[in-house]
C-alpha positions as CSV (number, residue, x, y, z in Angstrom):
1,X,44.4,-46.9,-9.8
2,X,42.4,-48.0,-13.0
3,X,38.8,-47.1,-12.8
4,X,36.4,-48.9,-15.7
5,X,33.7,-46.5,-16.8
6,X,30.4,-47.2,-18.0
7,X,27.3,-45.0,-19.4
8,X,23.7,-46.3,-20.4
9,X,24.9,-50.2,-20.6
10,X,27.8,-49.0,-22.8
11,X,31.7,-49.3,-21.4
12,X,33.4,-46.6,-22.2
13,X,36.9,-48.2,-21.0
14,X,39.7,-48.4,-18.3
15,X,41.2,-45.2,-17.3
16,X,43.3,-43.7,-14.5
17,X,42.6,-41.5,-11.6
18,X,44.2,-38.8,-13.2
19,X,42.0,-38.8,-17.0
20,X,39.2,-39.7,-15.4
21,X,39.7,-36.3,-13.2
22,X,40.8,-34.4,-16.2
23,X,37.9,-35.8,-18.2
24,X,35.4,-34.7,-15.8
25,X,36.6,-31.2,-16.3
26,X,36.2,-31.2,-20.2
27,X,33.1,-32.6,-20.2
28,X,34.0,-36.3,-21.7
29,X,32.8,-37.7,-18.5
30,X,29.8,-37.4,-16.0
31,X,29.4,-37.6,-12.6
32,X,26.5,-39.9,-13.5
33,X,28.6,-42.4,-15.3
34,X,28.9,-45.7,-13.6
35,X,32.7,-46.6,-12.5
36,X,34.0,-49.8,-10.9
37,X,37.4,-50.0,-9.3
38,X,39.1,-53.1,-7.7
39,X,37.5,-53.8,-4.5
40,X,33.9,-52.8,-5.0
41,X,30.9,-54.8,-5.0
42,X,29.2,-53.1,-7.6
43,X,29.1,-50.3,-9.8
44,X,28.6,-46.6,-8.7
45,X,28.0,-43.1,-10.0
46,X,31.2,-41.3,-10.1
47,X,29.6,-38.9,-7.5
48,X,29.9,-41.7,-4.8
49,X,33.0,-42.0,-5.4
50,X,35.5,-39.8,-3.0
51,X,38.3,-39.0,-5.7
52,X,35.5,-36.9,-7.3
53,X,33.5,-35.7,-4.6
54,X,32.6,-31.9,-5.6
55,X,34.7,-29.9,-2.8
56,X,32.2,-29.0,0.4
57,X,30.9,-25.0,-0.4
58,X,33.1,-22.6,1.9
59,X,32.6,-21.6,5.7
60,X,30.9,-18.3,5.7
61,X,33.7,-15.1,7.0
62,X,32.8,-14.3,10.4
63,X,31.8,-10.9,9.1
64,X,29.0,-12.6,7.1
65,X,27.8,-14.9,10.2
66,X,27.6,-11.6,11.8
67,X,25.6,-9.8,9.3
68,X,22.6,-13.0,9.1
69,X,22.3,-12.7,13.0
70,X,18.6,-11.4,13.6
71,X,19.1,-7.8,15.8
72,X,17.3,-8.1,19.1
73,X,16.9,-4.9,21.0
74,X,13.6,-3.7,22.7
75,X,10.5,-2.9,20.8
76,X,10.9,0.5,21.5
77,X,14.1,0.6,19.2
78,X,12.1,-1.1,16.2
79,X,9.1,1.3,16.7
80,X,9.9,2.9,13.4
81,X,7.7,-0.8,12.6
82,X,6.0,-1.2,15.1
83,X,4.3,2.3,15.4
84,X,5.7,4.1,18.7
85,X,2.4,3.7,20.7
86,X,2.8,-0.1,20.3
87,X,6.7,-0.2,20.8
88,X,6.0,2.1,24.0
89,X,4.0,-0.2,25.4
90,X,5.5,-3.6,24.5
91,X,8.4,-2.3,25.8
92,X,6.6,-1.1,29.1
93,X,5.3,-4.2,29.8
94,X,8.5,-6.3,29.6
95,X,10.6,-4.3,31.6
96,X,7.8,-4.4,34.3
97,X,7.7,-7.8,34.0
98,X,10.4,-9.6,32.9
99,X,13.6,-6.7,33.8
100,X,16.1,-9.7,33.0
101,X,14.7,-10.2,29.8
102,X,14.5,-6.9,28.8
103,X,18.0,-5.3,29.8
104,X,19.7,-8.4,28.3
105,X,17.9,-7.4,25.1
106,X,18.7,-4.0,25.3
107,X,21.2,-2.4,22.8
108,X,23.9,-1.2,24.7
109,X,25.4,1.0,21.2
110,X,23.4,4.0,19.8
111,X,22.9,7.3,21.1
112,X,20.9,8.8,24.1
113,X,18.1,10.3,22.0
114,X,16.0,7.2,21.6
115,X,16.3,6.1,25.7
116,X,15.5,9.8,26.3
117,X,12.7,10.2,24.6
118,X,11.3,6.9,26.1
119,X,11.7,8.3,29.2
120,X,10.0,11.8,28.2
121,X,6.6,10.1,27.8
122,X,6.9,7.6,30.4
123,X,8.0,10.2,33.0
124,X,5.6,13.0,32.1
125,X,2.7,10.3,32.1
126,X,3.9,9.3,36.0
127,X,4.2,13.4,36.6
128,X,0.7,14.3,35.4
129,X,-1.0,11.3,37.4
130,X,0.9,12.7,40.4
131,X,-0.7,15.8,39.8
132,X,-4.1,14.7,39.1
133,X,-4.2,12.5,42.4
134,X,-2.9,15.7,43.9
135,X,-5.9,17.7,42.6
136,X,-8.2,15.1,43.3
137,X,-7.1,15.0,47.1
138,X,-7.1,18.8,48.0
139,X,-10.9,18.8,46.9
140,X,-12.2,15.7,48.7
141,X,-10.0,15.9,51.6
142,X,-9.7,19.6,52.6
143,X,-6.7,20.8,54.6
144,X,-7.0,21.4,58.4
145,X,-7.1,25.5,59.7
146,X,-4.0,27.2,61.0
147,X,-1.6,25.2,58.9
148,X,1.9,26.6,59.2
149,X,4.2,26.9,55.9
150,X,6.0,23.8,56.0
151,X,2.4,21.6,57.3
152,X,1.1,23.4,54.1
153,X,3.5,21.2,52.2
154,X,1.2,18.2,53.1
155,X,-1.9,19.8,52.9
156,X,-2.1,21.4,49.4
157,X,-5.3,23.2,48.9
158,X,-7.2,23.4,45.8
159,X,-5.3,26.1,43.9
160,X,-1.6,25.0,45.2
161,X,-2.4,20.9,43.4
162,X,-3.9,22.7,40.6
163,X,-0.6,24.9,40.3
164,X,1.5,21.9,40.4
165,X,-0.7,20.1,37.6
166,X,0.2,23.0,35.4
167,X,3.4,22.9,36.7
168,X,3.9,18.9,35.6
169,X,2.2,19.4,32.4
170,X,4.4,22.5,31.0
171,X,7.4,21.5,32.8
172,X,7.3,17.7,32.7
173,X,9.3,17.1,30.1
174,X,12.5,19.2,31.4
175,X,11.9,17.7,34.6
176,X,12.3,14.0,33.8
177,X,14.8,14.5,31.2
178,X,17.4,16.4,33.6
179,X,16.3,14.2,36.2
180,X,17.3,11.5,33.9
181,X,20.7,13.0,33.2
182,X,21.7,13.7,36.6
183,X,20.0,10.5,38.1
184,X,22.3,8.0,35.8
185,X,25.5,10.6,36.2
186,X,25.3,10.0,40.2
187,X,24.3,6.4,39.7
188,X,26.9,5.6,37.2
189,X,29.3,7.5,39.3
190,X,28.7,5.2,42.4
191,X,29.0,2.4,40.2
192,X,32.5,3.4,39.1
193,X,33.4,3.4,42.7
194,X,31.7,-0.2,43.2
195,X,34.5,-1.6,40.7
196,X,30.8,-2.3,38.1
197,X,31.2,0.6,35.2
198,X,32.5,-1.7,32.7
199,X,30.6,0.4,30.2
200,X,30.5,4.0,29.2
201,X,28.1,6.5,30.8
202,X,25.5,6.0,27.9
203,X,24.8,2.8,29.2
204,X,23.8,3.7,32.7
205,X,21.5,6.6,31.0
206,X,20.1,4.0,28.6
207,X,19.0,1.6,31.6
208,X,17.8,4.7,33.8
209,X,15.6,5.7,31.1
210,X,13.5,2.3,30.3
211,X,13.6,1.3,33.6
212,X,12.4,5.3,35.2
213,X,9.4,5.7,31.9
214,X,8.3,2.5,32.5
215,X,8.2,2.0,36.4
216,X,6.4,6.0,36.3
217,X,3.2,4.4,34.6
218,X,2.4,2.5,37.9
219,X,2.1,6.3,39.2
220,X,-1.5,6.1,37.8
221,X,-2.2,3.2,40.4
222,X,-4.1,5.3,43.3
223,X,-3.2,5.1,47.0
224,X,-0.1,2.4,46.2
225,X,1.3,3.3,43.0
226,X,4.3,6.2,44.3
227,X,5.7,3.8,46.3
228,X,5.3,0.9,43.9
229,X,6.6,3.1,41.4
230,X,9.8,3.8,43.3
231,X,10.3,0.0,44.4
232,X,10.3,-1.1,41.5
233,X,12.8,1.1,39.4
234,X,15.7,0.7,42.4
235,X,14.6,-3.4,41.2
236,X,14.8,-2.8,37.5
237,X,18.0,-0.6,38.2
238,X,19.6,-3.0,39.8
239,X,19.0,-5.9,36.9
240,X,19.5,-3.5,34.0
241,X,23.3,-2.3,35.5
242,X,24.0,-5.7,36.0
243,X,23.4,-7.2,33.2
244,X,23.8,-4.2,30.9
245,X,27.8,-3.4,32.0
246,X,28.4,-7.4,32.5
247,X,29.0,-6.5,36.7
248,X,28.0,-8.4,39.6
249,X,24.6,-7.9,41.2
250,X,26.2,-7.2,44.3
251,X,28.2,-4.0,42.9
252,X,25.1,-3.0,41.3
253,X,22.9,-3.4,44.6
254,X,25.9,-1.4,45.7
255,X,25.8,1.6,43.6
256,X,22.2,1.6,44.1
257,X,22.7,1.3,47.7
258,X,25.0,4.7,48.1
259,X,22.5,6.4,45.0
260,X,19.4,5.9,47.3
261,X,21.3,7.2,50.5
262,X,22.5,10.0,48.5
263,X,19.2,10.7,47.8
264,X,18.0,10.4,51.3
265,X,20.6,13.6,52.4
266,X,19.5,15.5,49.3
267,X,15.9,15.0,50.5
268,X,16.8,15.8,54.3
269,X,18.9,18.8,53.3
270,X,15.9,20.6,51.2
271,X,13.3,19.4,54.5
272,X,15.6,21.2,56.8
273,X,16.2,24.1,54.7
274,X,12.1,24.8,54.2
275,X,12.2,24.3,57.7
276,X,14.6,27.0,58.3
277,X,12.8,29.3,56.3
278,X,9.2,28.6,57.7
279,X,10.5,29.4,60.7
280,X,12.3,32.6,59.9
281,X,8.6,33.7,58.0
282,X,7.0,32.7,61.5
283,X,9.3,34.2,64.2
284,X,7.4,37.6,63.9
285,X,4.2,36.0,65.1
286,X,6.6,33.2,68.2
287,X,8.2,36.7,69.4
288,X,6.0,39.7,69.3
């Protein structure tokens, strides 16, 4: 095909395909020349015309359209930025919230320090409002006389809530952290059994921890806020192992289900056993 070739009202001739390419390369045309070939109306840069086209710039690898994606994650895992009173409670407040939101922006990589920690301040907070409310209780609402051991379980005085302040202060921190631990190794263990761990165990720790330090803050809520409180993170639970091991809500409800009963025996077990020993301290006084 001949191609005529014009610049600045000047023809420079009548070339083929092939010069005209090779010409382009060396520098003896430009892709602002005008060219005409047969069948045109008029004449046109030599960038209009498809022969020359400059190639369309490569596809990104998909390593690189992996590496532009913005990381999403909670706040808490970007506190290092956002300062870790601010990340604490941004994070709070969207798993309270919006649980869906915040599990399926959850990182479900990384390592247990960051979710524990988390958990460490939301916990102890929940732990040394239980304590205060407790203190606060035994002084405006004294216990009744003649209280056996077990009834003195319900009716702390003074000193006993004030004991167990000290007691959540000092201890807090062990306490929610193996609470943590053995929490999401029973949970996740049900949740094997439910045909739902389709994640390691980290994952069932990491939405135990977000989900137990945040729902612990509505311990500070008086007269409602335990039982709130304990609503709530069998709710944010049961969203978080859903969406965080890709399972079914019903398998999740499941494991939940069984971890709550388990629970429940746990809790019956220790009521009977005080019992027991109540009324081994008391038999003296039944049979004199």
């Amino acid at each position: 095909m001949i191609i005529h070739i014009g610049r600045a009202g000047t023809n420079l001739g009548s070339f083929s395909e092939d010069v005209v390419r090779q010409g382009l390369a060396a520098g003896r045309f430009f892709l602002t020349d005008l060219g005409w070939k047969e069948g045109m109306a008029n004449w046109a840069p030599l960038s209009q015309f498809s022969e020359f086209a400059p190639p369309a710039p490569p596809l990104p690898e998909e390593a690189e359209l992996v590496e532009t994606v913005q990381p999403g994650g909670l706040p808490w895992e970007d506190r290092g930025g956002r300062g870790m009173v601010v990340a604490f409670a941004q994070t709070a407040r969207l798993v309270l919230t919006n649980p869906s939101e915040a599990f399926a922006r959850m990182h479900t990589a990384g390592g247990m320090s960051n979710p524990l920690l988390y958990n460490l301040i939301g916990g102890w907070l929940g732990l040394a409002a239980v304590g205060i409310y407790a203190v606060l209780t035994s002084r405006m609402q004294p216990a009744p006389k003649d209280l056996t051991e077990m009834q003195k379980l319900f009716y702390p005085s003074p000193a006993m809530a004030m004991s167990a302040l000290k007691l959540f202060v000092l201890m807090g921190p062990v306490i929610v952290t193996v609470s943590a631990l053995i929490s999401s190794a029973i949970a996740h263990l049900f949740l094997m059994l439910a045909g739902g761990a389709n994640k390691p165990f980290h994952v069932t720790l990491r939405v135990f921890c977000f989900s137990y330090g945040s729902t612990q803050l509505l311990e500070m809520l008086p007269f409602c806020g335990g039982l709130l409180a304990m609503v709530w993170l069998m709710v944010c639970c049961v969203v978080g192992l859903a969406i965080a091991h890709g399972t079914t809500t019903g398998r999740a409800v499941t494991a939940m289900a069984l971890f709550v009963a388990a629970c429940f025996v746990c809790c019956l077990g220790i009521f009977f056993l005080a019992a027991a020993a109540s009324y081994d301290s008391m038999r003296p006084m039944l049979n004199p």
